[in-house]
C-alpha positions as CSV (number, residue, x, y, z in Angstrom):
1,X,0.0,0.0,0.0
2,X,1.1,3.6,-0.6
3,X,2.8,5.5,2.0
4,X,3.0,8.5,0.3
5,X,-0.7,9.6,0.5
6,X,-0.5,10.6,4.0
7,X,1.0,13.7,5.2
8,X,2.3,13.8,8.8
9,X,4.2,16.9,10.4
10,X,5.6,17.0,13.8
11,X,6.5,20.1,15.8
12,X,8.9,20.3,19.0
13,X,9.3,23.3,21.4
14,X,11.0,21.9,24.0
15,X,14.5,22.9,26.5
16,X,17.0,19.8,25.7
17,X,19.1,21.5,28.2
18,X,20.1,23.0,31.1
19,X,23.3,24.0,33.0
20,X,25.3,26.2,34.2
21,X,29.5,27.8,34.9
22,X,29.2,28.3,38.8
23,X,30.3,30.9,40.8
24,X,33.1,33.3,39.4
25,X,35.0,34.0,42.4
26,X,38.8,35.1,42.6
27,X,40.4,35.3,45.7
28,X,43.9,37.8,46.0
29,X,46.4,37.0,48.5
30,X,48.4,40.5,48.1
31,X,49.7,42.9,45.3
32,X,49.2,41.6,41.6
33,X,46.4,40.5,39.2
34,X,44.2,37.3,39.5
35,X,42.1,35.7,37.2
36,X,39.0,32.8,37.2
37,X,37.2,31.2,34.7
38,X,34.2,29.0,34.9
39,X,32.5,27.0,31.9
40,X,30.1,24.3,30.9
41,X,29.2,22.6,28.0
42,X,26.3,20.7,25.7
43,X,27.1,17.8,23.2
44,X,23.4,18.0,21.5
45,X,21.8,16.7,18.2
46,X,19.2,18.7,16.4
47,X,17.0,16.8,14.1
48,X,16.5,17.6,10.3
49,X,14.0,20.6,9.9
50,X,14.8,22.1,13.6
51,X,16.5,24.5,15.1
52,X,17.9,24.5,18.2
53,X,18.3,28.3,20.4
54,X,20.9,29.2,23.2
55,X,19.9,31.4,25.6
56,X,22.5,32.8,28.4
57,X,21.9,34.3,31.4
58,X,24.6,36.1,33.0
59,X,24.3,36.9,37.0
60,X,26.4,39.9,38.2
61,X,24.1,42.1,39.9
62,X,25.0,41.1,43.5
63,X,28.8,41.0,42.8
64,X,30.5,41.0,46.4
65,X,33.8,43.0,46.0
66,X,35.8,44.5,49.0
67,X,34.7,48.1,50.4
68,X,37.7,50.2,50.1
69,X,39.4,51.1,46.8
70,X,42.8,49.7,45.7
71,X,41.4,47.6,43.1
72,X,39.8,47.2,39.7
73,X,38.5,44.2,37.5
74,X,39.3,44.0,34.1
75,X,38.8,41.8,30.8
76,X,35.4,40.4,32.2
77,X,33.5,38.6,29.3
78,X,30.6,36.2,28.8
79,X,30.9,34.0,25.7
80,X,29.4,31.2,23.6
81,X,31.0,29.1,21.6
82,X,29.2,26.3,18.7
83,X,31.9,23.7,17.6
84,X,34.9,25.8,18.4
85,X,33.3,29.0,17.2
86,X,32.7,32.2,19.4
87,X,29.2,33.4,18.1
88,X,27.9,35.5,21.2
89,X,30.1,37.6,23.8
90,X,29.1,39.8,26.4
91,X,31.6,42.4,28.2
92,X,30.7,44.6,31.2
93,X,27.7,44.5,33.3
94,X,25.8,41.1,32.1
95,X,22.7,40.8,34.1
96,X,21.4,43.2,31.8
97,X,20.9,40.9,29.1
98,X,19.7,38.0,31.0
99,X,18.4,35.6,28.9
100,X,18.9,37.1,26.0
101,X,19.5,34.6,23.0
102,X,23.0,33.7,22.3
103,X,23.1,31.5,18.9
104,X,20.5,29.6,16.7
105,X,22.2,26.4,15.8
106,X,21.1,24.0,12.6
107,X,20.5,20.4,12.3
108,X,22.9,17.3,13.3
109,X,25.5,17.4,16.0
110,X,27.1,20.4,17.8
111,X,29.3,21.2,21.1
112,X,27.6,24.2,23.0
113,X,30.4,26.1,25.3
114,X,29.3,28.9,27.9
115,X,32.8,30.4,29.0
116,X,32.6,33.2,31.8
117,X,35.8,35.2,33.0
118,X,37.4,38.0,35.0
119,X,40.5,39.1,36.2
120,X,41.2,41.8,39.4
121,X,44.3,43.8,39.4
122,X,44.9,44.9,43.2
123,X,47.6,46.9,45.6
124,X,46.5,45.7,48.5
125,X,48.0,43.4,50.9
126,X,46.7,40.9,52.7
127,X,43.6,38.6,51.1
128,X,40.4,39.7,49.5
129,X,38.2,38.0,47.8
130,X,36.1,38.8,44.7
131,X,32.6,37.2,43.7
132,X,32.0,38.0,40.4
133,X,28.8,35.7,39.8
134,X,27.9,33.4,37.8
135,X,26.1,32.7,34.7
136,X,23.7,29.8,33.1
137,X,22.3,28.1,29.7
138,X,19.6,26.8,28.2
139,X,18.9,25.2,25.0
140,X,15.5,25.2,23.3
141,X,14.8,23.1,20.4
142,X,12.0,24.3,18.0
143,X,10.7,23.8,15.2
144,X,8.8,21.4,12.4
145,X,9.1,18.8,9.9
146,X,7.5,16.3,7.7
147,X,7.8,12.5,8.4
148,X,7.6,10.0,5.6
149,X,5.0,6.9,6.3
150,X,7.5,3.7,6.9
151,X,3.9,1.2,5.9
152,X,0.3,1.3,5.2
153,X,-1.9,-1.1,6.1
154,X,-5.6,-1.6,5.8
155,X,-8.4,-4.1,6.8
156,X,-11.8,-4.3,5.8
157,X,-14.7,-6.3,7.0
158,X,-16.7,-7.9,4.4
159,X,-19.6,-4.9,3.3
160,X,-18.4,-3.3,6.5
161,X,-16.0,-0.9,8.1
162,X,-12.7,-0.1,6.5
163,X,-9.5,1.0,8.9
164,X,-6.2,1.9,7.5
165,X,-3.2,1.9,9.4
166,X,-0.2,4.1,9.1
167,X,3.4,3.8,11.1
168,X,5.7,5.9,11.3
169,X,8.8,7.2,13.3
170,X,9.5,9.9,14.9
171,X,13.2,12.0,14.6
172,X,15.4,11.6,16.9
173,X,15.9,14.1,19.5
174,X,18.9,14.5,22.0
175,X,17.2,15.6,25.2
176,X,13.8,16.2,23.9
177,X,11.2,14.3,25.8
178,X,7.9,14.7,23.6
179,X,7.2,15.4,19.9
180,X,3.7,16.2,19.2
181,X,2.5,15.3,15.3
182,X,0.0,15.6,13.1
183,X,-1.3,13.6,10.2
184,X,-3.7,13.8,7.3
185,X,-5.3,11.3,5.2
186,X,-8.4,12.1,2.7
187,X,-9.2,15.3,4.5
188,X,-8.6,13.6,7.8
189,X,-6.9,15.4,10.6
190,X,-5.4,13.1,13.5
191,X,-2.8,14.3,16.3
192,X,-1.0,12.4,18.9
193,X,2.3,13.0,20.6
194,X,5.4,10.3,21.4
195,X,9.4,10.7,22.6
196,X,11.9,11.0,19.8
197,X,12.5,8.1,17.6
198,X,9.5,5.8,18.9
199,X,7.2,4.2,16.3
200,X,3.8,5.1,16.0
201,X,0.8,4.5,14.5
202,X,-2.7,6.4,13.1
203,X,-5.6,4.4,12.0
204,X,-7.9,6.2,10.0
205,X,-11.7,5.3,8.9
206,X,-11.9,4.5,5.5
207,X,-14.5,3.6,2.7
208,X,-15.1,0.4,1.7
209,X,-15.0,0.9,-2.6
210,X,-17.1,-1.4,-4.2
211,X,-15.3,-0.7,-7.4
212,X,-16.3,-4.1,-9.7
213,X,-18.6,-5.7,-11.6
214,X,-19.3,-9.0,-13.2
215,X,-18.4,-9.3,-16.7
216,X,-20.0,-13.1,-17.0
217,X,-24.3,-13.6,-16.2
218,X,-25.1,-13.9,-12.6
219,X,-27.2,-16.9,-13.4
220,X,-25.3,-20.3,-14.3
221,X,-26.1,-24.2,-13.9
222,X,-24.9,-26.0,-10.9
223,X,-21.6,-27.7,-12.1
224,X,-20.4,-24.5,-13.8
225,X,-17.5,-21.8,-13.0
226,X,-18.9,-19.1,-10.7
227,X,-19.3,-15.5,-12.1
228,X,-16.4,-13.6,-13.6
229,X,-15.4,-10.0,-12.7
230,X,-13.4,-6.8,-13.3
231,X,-12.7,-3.8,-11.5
232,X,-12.4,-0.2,-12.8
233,X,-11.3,3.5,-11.6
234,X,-7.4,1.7,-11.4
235,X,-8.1,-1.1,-8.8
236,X,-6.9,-3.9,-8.9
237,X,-8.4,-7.2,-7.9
238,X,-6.6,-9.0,-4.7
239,X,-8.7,-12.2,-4.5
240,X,-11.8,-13.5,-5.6
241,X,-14.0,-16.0,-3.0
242,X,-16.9,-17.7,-4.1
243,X,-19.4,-20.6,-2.2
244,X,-19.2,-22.6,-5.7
245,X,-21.9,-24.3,-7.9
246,X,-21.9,-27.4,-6.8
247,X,-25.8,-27.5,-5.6
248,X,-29.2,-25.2,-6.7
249,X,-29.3,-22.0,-4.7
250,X,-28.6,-18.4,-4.4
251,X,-24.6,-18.1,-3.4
252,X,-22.3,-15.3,-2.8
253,X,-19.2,-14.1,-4.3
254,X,-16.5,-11.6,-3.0
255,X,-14.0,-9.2,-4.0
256,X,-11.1,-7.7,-2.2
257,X,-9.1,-5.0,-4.1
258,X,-7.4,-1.8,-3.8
259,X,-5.4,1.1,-5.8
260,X,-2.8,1.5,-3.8
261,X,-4.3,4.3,-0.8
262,X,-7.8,2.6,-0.3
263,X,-9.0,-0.9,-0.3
264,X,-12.2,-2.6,-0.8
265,X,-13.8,-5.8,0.1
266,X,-17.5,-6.3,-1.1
267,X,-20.3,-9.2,-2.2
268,X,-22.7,-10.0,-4.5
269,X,-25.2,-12.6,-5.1
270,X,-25.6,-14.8,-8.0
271,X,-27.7,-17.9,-8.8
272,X,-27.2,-21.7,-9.8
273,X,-30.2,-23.6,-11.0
274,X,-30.8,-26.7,-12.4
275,X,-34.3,-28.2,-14.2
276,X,-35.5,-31.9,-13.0
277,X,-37.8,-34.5,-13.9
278,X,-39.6,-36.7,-11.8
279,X,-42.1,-39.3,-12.6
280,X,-44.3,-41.0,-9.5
281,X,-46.8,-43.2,-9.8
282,X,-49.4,-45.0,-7.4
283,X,-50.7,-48.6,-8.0
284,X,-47.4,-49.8,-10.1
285,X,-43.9,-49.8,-10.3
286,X,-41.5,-47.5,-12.3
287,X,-38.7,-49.1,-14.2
288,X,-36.8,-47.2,-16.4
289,X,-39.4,-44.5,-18.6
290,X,-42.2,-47.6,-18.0
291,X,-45.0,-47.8,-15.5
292,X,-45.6,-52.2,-15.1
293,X,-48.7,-52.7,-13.3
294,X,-51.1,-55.9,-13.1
295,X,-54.0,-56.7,-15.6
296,X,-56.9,-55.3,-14.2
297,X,-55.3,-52.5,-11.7
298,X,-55.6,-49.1,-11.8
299,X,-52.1,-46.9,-11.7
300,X,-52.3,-43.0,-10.8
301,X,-49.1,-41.1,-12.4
302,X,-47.8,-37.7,-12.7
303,X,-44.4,-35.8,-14.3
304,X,-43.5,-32.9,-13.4
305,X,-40.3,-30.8,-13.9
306,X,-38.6,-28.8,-10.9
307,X,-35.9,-25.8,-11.5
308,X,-34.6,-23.1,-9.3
309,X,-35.3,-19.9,-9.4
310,X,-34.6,-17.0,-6.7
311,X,-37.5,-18.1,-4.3
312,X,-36.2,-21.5,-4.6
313,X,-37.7,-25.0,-5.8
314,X,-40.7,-24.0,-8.1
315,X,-42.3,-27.8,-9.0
316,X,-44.8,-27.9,-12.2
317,X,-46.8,-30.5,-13.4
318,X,-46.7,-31.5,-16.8
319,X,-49.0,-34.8,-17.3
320,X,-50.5,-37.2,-15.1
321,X,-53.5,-39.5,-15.3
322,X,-55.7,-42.2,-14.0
323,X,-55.4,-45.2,-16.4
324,X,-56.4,-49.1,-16.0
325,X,-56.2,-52.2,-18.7
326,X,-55.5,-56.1,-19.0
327,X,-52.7,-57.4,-21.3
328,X,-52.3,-54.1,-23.1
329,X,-49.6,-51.1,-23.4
330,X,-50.7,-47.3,-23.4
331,X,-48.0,-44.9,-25.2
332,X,-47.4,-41.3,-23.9
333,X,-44.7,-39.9,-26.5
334,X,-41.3,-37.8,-25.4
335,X,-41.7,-33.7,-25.2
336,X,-39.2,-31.1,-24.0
337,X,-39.9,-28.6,-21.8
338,X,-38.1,-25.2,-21.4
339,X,-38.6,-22.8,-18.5
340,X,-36.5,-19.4,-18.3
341,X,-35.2,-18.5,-15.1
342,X,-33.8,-14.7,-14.4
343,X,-31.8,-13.4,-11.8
344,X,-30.2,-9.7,-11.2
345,X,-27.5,-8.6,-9.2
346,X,-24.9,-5.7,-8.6
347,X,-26.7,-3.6,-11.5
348,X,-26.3,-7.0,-14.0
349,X,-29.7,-8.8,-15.3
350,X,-29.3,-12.2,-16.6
351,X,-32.1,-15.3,-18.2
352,X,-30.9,-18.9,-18.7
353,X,-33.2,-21.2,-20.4
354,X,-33.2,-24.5,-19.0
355,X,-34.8,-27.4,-21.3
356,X,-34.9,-31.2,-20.3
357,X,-37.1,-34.3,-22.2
358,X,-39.6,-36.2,-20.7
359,X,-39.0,-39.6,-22.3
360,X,-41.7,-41.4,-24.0
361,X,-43.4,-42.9,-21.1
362,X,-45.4,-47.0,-21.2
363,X,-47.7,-48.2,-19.1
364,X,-47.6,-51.9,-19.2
365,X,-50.8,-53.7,-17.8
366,X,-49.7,-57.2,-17.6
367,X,-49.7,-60.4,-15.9
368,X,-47.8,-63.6,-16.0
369,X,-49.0,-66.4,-18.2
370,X,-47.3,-70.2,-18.2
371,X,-48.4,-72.5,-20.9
372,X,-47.4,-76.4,-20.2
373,X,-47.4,-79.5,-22.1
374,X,-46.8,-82.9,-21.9
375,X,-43.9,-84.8,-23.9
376,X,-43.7,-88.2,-22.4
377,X,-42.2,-88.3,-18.8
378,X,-41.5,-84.4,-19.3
379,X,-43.6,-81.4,-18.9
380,X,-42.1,-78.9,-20.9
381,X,-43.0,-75.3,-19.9
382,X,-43.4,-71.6,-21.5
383,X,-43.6,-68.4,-19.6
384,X,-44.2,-65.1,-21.0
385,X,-46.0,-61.4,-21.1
386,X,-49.4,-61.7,-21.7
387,X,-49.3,-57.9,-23.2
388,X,-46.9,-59.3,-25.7
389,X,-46.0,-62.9,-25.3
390,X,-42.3,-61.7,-24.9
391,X,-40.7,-64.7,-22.8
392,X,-39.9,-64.1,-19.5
393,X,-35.9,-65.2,-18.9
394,X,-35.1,-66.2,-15.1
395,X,-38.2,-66.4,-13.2
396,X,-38.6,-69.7,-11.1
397,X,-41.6,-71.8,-11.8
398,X,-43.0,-74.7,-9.5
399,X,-45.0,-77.7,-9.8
400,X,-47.7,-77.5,-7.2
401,X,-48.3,-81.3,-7.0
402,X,-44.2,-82.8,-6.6
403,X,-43.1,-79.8,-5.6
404,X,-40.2,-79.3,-8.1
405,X,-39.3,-75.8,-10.0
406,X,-37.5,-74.7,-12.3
407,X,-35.7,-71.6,-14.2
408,X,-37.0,-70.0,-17.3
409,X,-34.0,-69.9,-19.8
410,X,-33.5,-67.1,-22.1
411,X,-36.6,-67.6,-24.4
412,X,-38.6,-68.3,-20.9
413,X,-38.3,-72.3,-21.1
414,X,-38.6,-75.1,-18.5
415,X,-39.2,-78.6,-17.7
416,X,-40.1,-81.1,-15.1
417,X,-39.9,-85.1,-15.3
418,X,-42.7,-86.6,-13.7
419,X,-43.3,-90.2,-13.6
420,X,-46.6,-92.1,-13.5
421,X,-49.9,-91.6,-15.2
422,X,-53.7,-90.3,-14.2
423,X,-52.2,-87.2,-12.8
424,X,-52.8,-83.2,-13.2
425,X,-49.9,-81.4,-12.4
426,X,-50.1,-77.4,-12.0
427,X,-47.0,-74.6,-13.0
428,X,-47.4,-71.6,-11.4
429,X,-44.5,-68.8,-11.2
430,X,-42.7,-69.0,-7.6
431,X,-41.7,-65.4,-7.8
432,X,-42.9,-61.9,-9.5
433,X,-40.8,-60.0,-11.8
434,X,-41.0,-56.1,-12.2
435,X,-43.4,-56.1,-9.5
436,X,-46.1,-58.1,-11.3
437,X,-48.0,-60.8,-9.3
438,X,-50.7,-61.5,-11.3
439,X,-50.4,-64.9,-13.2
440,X,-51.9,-67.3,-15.4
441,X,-51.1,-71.0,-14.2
442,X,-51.0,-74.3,-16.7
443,X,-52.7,-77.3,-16.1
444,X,-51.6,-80.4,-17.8
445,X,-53.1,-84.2,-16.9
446,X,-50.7,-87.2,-17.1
């Protein structure tokens, strides 16, 4: 993220120091000239865009000298020195110009010197002693400057707030013990204050841009790729989440983008349908696009088609009936059936049509029916359809009187060996097939 859309200032007007030379005091001890001189010193740093001011204070209004003549003091200065370099002096009476500013001194690293001195030229014998006074500093560092962002960070809930973060440090400052600042983002005014070279941070309220749109429709079949999207105004697209296709229903899809100052993380909707068929029937069984149902029964049937739409399911019926028969076939032919379903979202209207067949649909009344016949010491047996006389492969037949069965081969055939004569043996199916229990037994005499 861009650090450079943010514009944070500091200012400082604080004393870095304090200090001061001590008393000037010369004591004589006869005839001749005597001298003292008293000093003190700063080391201090002054950050880029400051200014740092020396102000001196010298105290000789209460000088304490002897009361009789006999003596004088001479070459009495004040003076300040910056790296070596005299830049103030004061000669005579001081206290006049107490606290006057010595010296404005520029950014980065300087030595600060306050020098005071005197000398007394006496006749007298004996000792005296001389108290000048004494003299003290104070630096002041003022001033402003611009800080550059070291990061910019930003989180955004989804359709909710936004907060961007900005960190930053401030100067440092030798001896300064508080920096106040200031920063502004998109007309945004924040202030906050923190000692020399700390990090800090400013979190600003932002707005959520909802700065894309979908450039695929927002209404698709379950199975297929979610929406696509763009952005505009110079975004850029960070991610793109989306709850998939994999089942009918109204899903969401997210964005999360930004230009480079301001960030965005919104949703949209968009829609995945399908169309079904569905075929149920009451009084037979379903197998395949058939309805099989015994001769003389009554089945009650419907289709209907279902597809999803945004309230959900919507079910429609598209045939149905009440139908009954004995050994016959009734024929509903195949049709297709198309429904459009719309759907509109972030500003984009989209219509799928969805089409699916209904299959030709039969309803098979029906029942079993075994023919028998004698050959010899065999009964040899047929089973089939009675709608069709189709054979019936598989199904297990019994002999009601021995107790044997059998199993239809492929073109429905079986057998049974009975021996002896004067007899009436009767087939009969041992099991149903496609849910048919109806039959027709065979009765053949020995």
């Amino acid at each position: 993220m861009r650090t450079d859309t943010v514009a944070i200032g500091f200012t400082v007007d604080e004393g870095i120091w304090h200090g001061g030379t001590g008393y000037l005091s010369i004591v004589t001890s006869g005839p001749g000239t005597y001298s003292d001189i008293r000093s003190t010193t700063a080391t201090i740093t002054v950050p880029e865009g400051l200014s740092a001011e020396v102000y001196v204070c010298g105290d000789d209004h209460l000088s304490q000298t002897p009361p009789y003549d006999g003596w004088y003091i001479f070459n009495k200065y004040l003076r300040v020195y910056v790296d070596g370099v005299k830049v103030y002096e004061l000669t005579g009476y001081w206290w006049a110009y107490c606290y006057s500013k010595a010296a404005t001194v520029g950014p980065g690293s300087h030595r600060v010197e306050l020098v005071i001195t005197a000398s007394v030229w006496t006749n007298r014998t004996g000792s005296d002693t001389f108290v000048i006074g004494y003299a003290t500093m104070d630096i002041k560092v003022r001033g402003s400057g611009t800080i550059q962002a070291e990061s910019h960070s930003a989180e955004a809930v989804l359709d909710g707030n936004v907060t961007h973060v900005f960190t930053f440090r401030l100067p440092e400052a030798t001896g300064v013990r508080n920096m106040s600042w200031r920063a502004l983002w998109n007309s945004v005014e924040k202030k906050g204050n923190g000692a020399p070279g700390s990090i800090q941070k400013v979190s600003f309220e932002g707005v959520n841009r909802d700065e894309w749109f979908f450039t695929s429709p927002v209404v698709i079949r379950v199975g297929e790729p979610a929406p696509s999207v763009n952005v505009s105004n110079g975004y850029v697209i960070d991610a793109v989440y989306d709850e998939g296709s994999e089942e009918a229903g109204v899903y969401g899809l997210a964005v999360a983008l930004n230009n480079g100052d301001e960030v965005g993380y919104t949703s949209a909707k968009y829609l995945v349908t399908e169309i079904r068929r569905e075929t149920r029937v009451i009084g037979g069984m379903l197998i395949g696009s058939a309805i099989w149902a015994n001769s003389g029964s009554t089945i009650v049937f419907n289709q209907t088609v279902s597809y999803y739409d945004s309230t959900g399911w919507v079910t429609e019926k598209i045939r149905e009936g009440v139908e009954t028969g004995s050994g016959v076939t009734k024929v509903f032919e195949d049709v297709n059936v198309s429904r459009k379903v719309s759907f509109s979202s972030k500003n984009r209207s989209d219509c799928l049509e969805l089409t699916i067949r209904l299959p030709q649909l039969t309803l098979v009344f029906t029942h079993i029916k075994i023919l028998a016949e004698r050959d010899i010491s065999n009964v040899n047996v047929r089973v089939c359809w009675a709608h069709d006389n189709t054979p019936i492969a598989g199904l297990r037949v019994g002999c009601f009187e021995t107790g044997q069965s059998s199993v239809t081969d492929l073109n429905g055939f079986a057998s049974f060996m009975i021996v002896g004569s004067g007899l009436q043996v009767t087939v009969y199916p041992l099991d149903s097939l496609n849910g048919i229990t109806v039959y027709e037994e065979a009765r053949v005499r020995l």
